[in-house]
C-alpha positions in Angstrom: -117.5 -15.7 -39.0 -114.8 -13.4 -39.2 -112.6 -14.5 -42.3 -108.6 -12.8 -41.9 -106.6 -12.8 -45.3 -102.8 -11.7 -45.5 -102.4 -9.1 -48.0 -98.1 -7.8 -49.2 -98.1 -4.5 -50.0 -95.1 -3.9 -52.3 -93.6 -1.1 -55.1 -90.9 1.2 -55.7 -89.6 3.5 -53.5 -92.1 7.3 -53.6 -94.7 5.2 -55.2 -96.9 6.5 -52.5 -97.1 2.9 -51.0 -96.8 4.1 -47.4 -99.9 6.3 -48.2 -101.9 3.3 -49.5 -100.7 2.0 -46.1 -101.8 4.2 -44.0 -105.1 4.6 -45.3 -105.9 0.8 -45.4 -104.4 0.7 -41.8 -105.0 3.9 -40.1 -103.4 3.9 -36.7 -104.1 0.5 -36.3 -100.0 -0.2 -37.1 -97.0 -2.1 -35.6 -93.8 -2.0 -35.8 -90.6 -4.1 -35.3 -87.7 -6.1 -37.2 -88.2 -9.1 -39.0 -86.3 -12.1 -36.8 -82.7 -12.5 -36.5 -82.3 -9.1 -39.1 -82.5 -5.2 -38.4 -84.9 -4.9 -41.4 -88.0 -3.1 -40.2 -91.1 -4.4 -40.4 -95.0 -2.6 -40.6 -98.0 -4.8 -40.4 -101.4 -3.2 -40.1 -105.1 -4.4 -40.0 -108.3 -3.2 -41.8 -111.8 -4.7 -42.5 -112.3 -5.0 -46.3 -115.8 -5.7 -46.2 -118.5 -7.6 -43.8 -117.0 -11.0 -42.6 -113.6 -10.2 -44.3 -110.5 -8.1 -43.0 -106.7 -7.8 -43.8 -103.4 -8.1 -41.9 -101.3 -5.7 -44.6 -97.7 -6.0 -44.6 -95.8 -3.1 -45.9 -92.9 -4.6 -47.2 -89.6 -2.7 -47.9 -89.5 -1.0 -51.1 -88.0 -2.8 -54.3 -87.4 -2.1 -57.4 -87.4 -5.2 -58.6 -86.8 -9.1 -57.8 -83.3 -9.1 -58.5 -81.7 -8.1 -55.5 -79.2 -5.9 -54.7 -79.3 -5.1 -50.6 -80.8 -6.8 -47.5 -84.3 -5.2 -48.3 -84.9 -6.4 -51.0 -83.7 -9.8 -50.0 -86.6 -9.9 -47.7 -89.0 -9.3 -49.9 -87.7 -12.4 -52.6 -87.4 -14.9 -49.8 -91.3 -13.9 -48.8 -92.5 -14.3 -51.3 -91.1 -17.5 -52.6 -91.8 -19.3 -49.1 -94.8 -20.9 -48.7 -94.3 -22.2 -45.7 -93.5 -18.4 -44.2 -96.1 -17.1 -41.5 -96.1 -14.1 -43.6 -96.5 -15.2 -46.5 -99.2 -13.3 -48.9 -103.0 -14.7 -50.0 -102.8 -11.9 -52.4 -100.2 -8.9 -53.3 -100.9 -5.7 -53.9 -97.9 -3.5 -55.9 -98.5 0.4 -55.9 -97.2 1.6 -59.0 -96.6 5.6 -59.5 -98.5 6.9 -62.7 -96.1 8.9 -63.8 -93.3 5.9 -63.5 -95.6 3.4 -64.3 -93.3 2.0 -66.9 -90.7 1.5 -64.3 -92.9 0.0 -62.0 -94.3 -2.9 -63.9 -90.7 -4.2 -63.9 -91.3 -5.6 -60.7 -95.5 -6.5 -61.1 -94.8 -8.7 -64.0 -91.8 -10.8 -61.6 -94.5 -10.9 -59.1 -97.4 -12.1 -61.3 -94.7 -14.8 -62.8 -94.2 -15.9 -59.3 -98.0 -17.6 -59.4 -99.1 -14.9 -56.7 -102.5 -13.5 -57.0 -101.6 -9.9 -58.0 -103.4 -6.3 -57.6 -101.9 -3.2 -59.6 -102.6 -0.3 -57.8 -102.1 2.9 -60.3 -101.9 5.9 -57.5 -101.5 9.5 -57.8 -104.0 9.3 -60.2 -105.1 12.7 -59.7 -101.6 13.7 -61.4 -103.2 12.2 -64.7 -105.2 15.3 -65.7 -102.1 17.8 -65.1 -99.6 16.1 -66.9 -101.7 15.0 -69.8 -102.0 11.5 -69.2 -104.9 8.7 -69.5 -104.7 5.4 -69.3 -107.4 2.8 -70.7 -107.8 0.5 -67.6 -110.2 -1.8 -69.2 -107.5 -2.4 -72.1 -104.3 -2.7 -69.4 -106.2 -5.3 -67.4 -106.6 -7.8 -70.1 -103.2 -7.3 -71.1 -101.5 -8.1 -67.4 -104.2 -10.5 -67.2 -105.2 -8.5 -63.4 -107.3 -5.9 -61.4 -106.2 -2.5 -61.7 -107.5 -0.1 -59.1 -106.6 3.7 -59.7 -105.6 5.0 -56.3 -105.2 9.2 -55.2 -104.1 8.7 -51.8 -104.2 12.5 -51.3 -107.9 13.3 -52.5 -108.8 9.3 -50.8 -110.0 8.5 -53.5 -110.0 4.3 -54.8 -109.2 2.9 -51.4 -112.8 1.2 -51.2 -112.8 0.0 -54.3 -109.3 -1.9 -53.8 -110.7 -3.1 -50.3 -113.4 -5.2 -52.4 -110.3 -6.3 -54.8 -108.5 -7.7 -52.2 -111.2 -9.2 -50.7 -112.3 -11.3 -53.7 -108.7 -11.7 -54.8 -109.7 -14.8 -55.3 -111.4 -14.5 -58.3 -107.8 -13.1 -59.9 -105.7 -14.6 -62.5 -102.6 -16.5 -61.7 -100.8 -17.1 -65.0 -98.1 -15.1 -65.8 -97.7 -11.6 -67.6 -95.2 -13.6 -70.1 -93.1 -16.4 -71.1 -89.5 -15.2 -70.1 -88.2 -18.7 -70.9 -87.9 -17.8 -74.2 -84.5 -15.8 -74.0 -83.1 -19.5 -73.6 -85.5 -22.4 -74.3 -82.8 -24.7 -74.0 -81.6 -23.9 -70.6 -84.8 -23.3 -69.3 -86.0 -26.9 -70.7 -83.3 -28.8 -68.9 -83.3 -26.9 -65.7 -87.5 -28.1 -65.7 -86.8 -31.3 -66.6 -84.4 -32.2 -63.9 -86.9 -30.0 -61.1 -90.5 -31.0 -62.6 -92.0 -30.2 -59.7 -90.9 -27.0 -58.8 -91.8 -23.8 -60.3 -89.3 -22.5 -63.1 -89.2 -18.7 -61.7 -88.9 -20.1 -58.9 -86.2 -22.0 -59.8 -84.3 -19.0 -61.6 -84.6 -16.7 -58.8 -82.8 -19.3 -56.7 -79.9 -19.9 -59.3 -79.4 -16.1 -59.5 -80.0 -15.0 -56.0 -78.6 -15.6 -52.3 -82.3 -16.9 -51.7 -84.1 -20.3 -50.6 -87.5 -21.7 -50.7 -89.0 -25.2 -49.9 -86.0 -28.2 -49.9 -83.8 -26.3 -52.6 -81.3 -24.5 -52.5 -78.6 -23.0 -55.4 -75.7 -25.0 -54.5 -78.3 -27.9 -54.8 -79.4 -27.2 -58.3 -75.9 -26.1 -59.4 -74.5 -29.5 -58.3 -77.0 -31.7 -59.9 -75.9 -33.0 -63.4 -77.5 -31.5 -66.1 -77.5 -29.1 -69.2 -78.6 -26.1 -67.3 -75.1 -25.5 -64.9 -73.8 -22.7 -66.2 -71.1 -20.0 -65.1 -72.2 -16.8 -63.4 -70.8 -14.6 -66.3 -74.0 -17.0 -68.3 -76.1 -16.1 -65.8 -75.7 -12.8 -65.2 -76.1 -12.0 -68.9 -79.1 -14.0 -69.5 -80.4 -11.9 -66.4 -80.1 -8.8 -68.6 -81.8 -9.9 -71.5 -84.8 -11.5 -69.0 -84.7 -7.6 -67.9 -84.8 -6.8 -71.4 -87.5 -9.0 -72.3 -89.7 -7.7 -69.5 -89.6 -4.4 -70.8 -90.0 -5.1 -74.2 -93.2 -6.3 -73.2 -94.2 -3.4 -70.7 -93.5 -0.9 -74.0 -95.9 -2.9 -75.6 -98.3 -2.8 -73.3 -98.1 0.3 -72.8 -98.5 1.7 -76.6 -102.0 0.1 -77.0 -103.3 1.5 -73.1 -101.1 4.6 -72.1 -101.0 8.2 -73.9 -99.3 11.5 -72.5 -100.2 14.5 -74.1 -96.6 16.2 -73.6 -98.1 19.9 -74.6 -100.7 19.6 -72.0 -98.0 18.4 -69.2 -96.3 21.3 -67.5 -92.3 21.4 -66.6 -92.5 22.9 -63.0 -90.7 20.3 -61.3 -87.6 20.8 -63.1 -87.5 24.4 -62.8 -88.0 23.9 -59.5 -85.2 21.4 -59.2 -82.7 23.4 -61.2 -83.3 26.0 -57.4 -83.6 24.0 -55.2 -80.7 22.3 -55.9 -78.5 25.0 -56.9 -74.8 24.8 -56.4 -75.2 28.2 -53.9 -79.1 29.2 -53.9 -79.8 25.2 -52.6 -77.6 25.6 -49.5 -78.8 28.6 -48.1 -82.9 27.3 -49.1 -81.4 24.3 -47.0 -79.9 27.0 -44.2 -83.1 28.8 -44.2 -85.5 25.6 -43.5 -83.4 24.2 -41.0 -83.1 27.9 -39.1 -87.4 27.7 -39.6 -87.4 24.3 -37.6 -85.3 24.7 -34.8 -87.0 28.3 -34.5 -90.5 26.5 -34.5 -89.4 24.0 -32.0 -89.1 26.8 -29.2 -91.6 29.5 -30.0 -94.4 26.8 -30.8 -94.0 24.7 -27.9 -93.9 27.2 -25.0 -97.4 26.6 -24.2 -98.1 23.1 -24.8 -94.8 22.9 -22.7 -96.0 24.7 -20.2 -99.3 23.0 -19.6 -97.7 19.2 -19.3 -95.1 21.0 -16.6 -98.6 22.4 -14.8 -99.9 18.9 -14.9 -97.2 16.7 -13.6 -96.1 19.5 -10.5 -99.6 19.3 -9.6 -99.8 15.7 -10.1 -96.9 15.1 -7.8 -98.1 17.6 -5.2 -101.4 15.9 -5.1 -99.8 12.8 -4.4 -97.5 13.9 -1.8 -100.6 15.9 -0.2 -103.0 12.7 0.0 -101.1 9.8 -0.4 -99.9 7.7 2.7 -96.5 8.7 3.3 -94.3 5.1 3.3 -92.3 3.7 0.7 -94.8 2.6 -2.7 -96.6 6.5 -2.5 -93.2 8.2 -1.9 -91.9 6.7 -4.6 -95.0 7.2 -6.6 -94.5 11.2 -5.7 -91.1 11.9 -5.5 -89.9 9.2 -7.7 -91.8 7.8 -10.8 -93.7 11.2 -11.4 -91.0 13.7 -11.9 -89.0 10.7 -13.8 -91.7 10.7 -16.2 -92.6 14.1 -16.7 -89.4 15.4 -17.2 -89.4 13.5 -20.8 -93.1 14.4 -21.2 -92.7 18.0 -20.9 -90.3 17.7 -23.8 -93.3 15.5 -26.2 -94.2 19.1 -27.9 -90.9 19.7 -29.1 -89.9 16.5 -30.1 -93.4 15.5 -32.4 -93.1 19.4 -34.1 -89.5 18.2 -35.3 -91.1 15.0 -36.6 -93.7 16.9 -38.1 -90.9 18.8 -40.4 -89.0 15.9 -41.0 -92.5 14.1 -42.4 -93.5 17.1 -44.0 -89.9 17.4 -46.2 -90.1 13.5 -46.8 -93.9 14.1 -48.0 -93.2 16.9 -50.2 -90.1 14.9 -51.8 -87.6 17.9 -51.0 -85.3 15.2 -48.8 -84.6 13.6 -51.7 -83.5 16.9 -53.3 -81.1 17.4 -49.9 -79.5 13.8 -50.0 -78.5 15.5 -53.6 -77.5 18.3 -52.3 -75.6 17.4 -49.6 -74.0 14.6 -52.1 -71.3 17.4 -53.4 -70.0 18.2 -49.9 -69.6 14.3 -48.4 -67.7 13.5 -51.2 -64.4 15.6 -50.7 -65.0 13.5 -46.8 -64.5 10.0 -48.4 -68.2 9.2 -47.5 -70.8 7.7 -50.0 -73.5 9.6 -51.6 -75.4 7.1 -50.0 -74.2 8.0 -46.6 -76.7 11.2 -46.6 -79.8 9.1 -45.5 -78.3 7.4 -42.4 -77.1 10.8 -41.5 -80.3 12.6 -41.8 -82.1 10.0 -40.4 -79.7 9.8 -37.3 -81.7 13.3 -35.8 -84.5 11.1 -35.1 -83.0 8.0 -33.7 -78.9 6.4 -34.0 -80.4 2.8 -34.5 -82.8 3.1 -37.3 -80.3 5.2 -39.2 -77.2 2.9 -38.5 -79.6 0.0 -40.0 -80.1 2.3 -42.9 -76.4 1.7 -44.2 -77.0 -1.6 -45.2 -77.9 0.5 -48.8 -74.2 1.1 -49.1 -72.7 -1.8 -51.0 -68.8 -0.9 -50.5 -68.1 -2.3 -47.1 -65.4 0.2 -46.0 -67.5 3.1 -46.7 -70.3 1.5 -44.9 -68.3 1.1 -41.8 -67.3 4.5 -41.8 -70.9 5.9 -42.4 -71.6 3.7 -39.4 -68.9 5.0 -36.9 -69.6 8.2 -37.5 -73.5 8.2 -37.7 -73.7 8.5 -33.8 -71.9 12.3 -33.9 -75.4 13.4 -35.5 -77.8 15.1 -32.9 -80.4 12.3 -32.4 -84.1 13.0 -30.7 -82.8 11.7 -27.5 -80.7 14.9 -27.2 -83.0 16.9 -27.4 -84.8 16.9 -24.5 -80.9 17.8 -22.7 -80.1 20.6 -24.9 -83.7 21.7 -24.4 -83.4 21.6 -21.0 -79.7 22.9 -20.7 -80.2 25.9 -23.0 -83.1 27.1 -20.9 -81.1 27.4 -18.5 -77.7 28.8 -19.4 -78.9 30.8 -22.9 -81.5 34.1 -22.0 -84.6 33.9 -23.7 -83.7 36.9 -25.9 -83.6 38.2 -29.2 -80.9 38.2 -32.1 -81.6 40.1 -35.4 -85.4 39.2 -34.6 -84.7 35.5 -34.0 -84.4 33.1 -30.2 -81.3 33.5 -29.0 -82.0 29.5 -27.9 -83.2 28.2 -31.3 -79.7 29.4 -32.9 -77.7 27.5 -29.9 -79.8 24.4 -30.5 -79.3 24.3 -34.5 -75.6 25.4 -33.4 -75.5 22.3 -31.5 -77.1 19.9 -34.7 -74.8 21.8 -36.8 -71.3 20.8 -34.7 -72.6 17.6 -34.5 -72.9 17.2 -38.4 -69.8 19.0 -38.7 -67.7 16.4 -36.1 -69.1 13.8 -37.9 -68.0 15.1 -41.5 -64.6 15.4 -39.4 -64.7 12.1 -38.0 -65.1 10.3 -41.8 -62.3 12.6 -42.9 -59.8 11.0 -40.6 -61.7 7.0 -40.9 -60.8 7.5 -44.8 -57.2 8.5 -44.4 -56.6 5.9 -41.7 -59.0 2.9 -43.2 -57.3 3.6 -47.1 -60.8 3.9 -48.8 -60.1 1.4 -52.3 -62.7 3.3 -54.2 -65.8 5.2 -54.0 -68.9 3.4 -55.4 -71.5 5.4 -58.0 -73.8 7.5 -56.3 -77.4 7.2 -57.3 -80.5 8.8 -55.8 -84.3 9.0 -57.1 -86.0 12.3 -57.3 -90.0 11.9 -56.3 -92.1 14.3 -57.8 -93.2 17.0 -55.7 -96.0 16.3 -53.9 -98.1 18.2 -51.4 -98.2 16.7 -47.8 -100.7 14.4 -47.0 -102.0 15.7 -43.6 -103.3 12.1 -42.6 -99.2 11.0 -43.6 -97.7 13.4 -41.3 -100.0 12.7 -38.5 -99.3 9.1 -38.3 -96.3 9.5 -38.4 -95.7 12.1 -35.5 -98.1 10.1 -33.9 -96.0 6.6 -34.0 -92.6 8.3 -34.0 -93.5 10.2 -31.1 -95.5 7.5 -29.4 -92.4 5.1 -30.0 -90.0 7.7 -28.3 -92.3 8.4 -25.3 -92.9 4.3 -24.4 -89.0 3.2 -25.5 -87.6 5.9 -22.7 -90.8 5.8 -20.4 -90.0 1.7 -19.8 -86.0 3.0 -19.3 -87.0 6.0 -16.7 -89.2 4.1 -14.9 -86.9 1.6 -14.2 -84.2 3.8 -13.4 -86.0 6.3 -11.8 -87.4 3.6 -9.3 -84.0 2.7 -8.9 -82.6 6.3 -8.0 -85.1 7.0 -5.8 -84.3 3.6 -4.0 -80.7 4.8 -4.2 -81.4 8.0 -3.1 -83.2 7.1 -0.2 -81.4 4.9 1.6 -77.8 5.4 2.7 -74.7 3.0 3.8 -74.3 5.1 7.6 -76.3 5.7 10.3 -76.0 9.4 9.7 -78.5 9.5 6.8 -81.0 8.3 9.5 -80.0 10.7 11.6 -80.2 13.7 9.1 -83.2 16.1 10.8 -81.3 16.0 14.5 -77.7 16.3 12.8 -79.1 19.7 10.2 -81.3 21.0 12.9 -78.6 21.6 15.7 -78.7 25.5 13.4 -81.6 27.2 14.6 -81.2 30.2 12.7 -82.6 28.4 9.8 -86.4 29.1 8.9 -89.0 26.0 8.2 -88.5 25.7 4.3 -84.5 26.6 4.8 -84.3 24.1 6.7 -86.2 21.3 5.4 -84.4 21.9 1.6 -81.4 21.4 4.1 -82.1 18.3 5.5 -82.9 16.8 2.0 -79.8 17.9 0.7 -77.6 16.1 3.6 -79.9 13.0 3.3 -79.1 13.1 -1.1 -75.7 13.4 -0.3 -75.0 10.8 2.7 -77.3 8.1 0.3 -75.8 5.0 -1.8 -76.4 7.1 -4.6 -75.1 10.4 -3.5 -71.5 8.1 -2.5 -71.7 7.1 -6.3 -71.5 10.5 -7.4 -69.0 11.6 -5.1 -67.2 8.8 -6.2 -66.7 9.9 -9.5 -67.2 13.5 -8.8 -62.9 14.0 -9.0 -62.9 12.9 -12.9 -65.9 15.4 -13.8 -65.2 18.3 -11.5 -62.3 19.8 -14.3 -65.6 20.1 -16.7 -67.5 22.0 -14.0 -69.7 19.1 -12.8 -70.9 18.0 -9.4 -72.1 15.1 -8.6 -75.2 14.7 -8.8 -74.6 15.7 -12.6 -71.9 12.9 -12.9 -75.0 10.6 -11.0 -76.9 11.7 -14.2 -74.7 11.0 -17.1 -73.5 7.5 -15.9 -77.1 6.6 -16.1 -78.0 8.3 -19.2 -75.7 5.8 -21.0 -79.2 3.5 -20.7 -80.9 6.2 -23.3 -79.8 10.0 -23.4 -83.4 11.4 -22.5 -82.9 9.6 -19.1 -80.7 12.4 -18.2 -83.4 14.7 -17.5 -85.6 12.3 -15.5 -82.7 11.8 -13.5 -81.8 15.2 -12.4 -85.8 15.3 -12.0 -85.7 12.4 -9.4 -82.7 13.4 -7.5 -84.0 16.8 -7.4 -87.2 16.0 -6.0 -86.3 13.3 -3.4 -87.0 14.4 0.5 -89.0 17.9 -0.2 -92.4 19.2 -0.7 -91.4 22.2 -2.9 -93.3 22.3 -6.1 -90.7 24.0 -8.2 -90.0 22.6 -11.7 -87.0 20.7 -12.5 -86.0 23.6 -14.7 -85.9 25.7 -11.2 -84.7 23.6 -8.9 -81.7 23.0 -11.1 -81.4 27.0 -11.7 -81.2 27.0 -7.7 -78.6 24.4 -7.1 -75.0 25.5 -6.0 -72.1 24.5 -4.7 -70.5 24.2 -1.5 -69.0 27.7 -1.6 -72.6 29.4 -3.2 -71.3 29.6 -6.8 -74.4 28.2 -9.2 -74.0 24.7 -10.6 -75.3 25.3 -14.2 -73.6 28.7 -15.2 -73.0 29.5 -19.0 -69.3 27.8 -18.6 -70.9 24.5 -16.9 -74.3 24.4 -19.0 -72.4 24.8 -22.9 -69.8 22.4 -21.4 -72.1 19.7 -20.8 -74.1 20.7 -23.6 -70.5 19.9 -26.0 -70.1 17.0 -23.9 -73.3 15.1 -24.7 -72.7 16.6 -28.5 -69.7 14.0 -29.2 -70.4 11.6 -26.1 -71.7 8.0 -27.8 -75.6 7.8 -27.7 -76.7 5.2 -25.8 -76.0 1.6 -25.4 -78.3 0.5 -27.9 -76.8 2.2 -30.2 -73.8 0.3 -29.1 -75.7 -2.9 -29.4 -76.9 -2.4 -33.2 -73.0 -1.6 -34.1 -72.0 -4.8 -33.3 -74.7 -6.3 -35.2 -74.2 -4.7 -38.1 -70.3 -5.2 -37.9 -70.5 -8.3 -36.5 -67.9 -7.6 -34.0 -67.3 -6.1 -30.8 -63.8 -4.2 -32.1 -66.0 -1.7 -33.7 -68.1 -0.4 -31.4 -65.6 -0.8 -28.3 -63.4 1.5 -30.2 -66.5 3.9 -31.0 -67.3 4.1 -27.5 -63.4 4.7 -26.1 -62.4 7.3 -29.1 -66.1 9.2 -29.0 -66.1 8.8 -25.1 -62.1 10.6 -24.6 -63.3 13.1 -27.3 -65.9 14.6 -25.5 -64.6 14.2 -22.2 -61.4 16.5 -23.9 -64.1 18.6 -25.9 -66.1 19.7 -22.8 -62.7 20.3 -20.5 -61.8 23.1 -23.1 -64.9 24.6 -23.4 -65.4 24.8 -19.7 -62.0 26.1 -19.2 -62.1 28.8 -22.0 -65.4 29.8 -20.9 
């Protein structure tokens, strides 16, 4: 009989705990927010040993159990609930050797909690380099635990804490120390009026926004008793409980840790001392963003290529041997090129997560959020702000929940509103697909012509958004700025298995979030598309072929043509086809933008499905939109027309999702209806000039 355990996986932030993660879980991960709360959630599974295997939760990282953000809270309230569904058999806390001291702030909180503990010591393989050892044996009577030393990049310990965790069991449960000693008084009275409760328990609900079981603070600062006390009381005798904690830890550490600082080399911060340079760090920073967006086109062309083989044969297949009513049509003309035109763009998209992992892995994003510190600060944005803008060129909603670090609330709201302004993945596959077409695939001082456009376009988007917070602070009256405070991980070399998960879930996560979104509207479109409010769509082939001048193909791109633009959808576009025409649009791009407000990748599938419905040519929707032209034989997407919607999609809000996770995190509707009219005028306004001037 199978036996399943729950095991919490907790520690510092760059501990490496996402590495222990990954190598328990493999690929075998979910992902999604805890209830009622945008705090993201992983869960894995692994099989320890026979008969016994793990669901692993990789909680957010903390660095300790007094908490100071929504993360953090998350963790306290876990673990001090019993009655959670999550809650832990056993935890495991990954501590960094090189911080170690730092880290057993938070293991000894956890081992007074009463929770079967595991200290996992990675980056072991460090140990050697920078002269350290560590007498296990000696540490593990002292914490009164299992230690398991952990190198997550030579693999190296994972077995040996599967069998831990499996017999965890066997562990100790009393506590590291007696904190109760900074105040015996206090403590007394506060157990003799709760007897049954635990007394950290206890003092993590007085001091925290936290519950567990039937109490709560207001209860126990309500009840009569010597232990009420003001919050000035509290908070200082939660100082000298931090105090006491690491009194202990020194101690500890004298008898079992030793660091031969001759043998330890100083490479990091010579390192740091370029990479961060006041003018040698910006253009290192230049120079590795020019490298990415250069990679995304000239490494993707031929992975690119073969998906776009795939699907036009795919969809010829289908229209060649399929009946020809409604489900198969749609199947061929409708749900196909919906789909592949966001699969063709799959390459591109996973080698941009790939950099993003790799700078994350090697600890150099850390070293940017520095950077890039000096510059937000003349914008009235928190140091803090970096991460949700960074973060933003993957996805808005992730990067939005991300501010929740920032404790002052105005800057917080403005990091919000303008978060959406940064290029986001999404994008992507329009620019991609927009820059083919308007920017030649040429040569400029030996780099693409198209990769400088695209980090152009992630550039403006940075810059509108640096513009954007100038403005918020002027108009919002910032009070103060808080302290700005970032970690600097030691370098590290990737860890391939790292980056591959997480291209693999990022980019799996992109592919199945749009693919449920194009499939429903690209069933829809073709529906639209196909259909028509007059009896003159029906009547299409006798109305086109009256002109007999016109050969087979010429004619039967005609007919389709008159059918698109007689259809439901085809009047939808011409509907709105007056407000867009100044930027150089037609309708059947104003057809696409109103539906990419669903997710900004749909934009592509949708050109893909209106320009596939009625024909049998195979052309690519790359082609078929180079071909398009209006009534008087002028192209659709010239330079003026592509950069123009290219500017407009730039400053245009991202989706309503995003939407969506502004007013939860606001917690009002005023905030994002006012994002989506301000963002929404300024790009219409943006891309009327540039089509004008152009």
């Amino acid at each position: 009989m199978n036996r399943r355990i729950k095991v919490a996986l907790l520690g510092n932030p760059n501990t490496g705990k996402s590495s222990v993660f990954n190598l328990l879980t493999g690929l075998q991960q979910k992902t999604g927010n805890y209830p009622g709360i945008t705090v993201e959630k992983k869960e894995g599974y692994c099989r320890l040993t026979k008969g016994v295997s793990a669901t692993i939760f990789d909680l957010p990282g903390t660095y300790s159990l007094n908490a100071s953000s929504l993360d953090e809270n998350i963790v306290i309230e876990l673990l001090m609930n019993r009655n959670h569904a999550d809650f832990p058999d056993v935890a495991v806390i990954v501590a960094d050797i090189e911080n170690i001291k730092r880290n057993l702030l938070l293991f000894t909180q956890i081992k007074d909690l009463g929770i079967p503990s595991i200290l996992v010591v990675n980056m072991s393989d460090r140990m050697r380099r920078k002269g350290i050892s560590l007498d296990v044996e000696k540490m593990e009577e002292e914490l009164n635990t299992k230690i398991v030393l952990t190198s997550t990049l030579k693999k190296e310990g994972i077995q040996t804490l599967k069998n831990e965790i499996a017999n965890y069991i066997q562990l100790e449960h009393s506590p590291c120390l007696d904190f109760r000693s900074i105040d015996p008084d206090y403590f007394a009275s506060l157990q003799k009026t709760f007897p049954k409760q635990s007394i950290y328990k206890l003092w993590l609900v007085i001091t925290q926004d936290v519950n567990f079981a039937n109490i709560d603070r207001n209860t126990i600062q309500s009840t009569d008793g010597d232990h009420t006390r003001s919050v000035s009381f509290l908070k200082r005798l939660q100082q000298r409980e931090t105090i006491k904690r690491y009194q202990f830890i020194n101690e500890v550490l004298k008898k079992c840790l030793q660091i031969n600082r001759e043998q330890a080399t100083d490479f990091q911060s010579r390192l740091d001392r370029f990479l961060t340079h006041r003018f040698f760090g910006y253009i290192i920073f230049f120079v590795v963003l020019f490298t990415i967006f250069q990679a995304i086109y000239d490494w993707s062309s031929y992975p690119m290529d073969a998906i776009d083989s795939a699907f036009v044969s795919m969809s010829e297949w289908a229209k060649t041997n399929l009946p020809s009513w409604f489900v198969p049509k749609l199947i061929a003309e409708g749900i196909i090129p919906g789909l592949g035109g966001v699969a063709i763009f799959i390459p591109q998209i996973a080698i941009l997560f790939v950099f993003i992992s790799i700078l994350e892995e090697t600890g150099y994003m850390s070293r940017v959020v520095f950077l890039m510190d000096r510059v937000l600060r003349r914008f009235g944005l928190s140091g803090k702000s970096v991460v949700p803008l960074i973060s933003g060129t993957a996805c808005a909603i992730p990067a939005i929940m991300a501010t929740r670090n920032i404790e002052n609330w105005k800057e917080r709201l403005i990091t919000i509103l303008v978060t959406p302004f940064t290029t986001c993945s999404a994008r992507l596959p329009v620019y991609l697909i927009l820059i083919a077409l308007v920017i030649p695939d040429t040569r400029f001082l030996g780099a693409n012509m198209q990769g400088l456009v695209l980090m152009g376009l992630y550039l403006l988007g940075f810059g509108m958004a640096l513009a954007a917070a100038y403005v918020l602070q002027l108009v919002l009256k910032l009070p103060h700025k808080t302290a700005f405070v970032v970690e600097m991980p030691n370098y590290r070399i990737p860890i391939l298995r790292n980056v591959g998960i997480t291209v693999y879930n990022k980019t799996k996560s992109f592919v199945l979030e749009a693919g449920k979104i194009i499939l429903a509207i690209s069933v829809l479109l073709w529906v639209l598309a196909s259909n028509g409010p007059s009896s003159s769509f029906g009547q299409a082939e006798a109305i086109v072929g009256v002109d007999q001048e016109l050969t087979e193909a010429e004619l039967e791109q005609k007919i389709s043509a008159y059918k698109l633009e007689k259809s439901y959808l085809g009047q939808v576009g011409k509907f709105i086809e007056p407000a867009i025409a100044p930027l150089g649009y037609d309708w059947k791009i104003g057809i696409a933008i109103v539906s990419s407000f669903a997710a900004r990748e749909v934009f592509v599938g949708t050109l893909a499905t209106i320009y596939n419905v009625g024909t049998d040519e195979e052309d690519t929707i790359k082609n078929r939109m180079a071909d398009e032209v209006h009534p008087d034989g002028k192209p659709v997407f010239t330079l003026a027309s592509g950069m123009s919607l290219m500017i407009f999609y730039a400053f245009a809000m991202q989706c309503m999702s995003t939407l969506a996770i502004v007013r939860k995190e606001t917690n009002s509707w005023k905030w994002p209806a006012i994002q989506l009219v301000v963002m929404t005028l300024l790009a219409y306004l943006a891309a009327f000039a540039t089509f004008q001037v152009l």
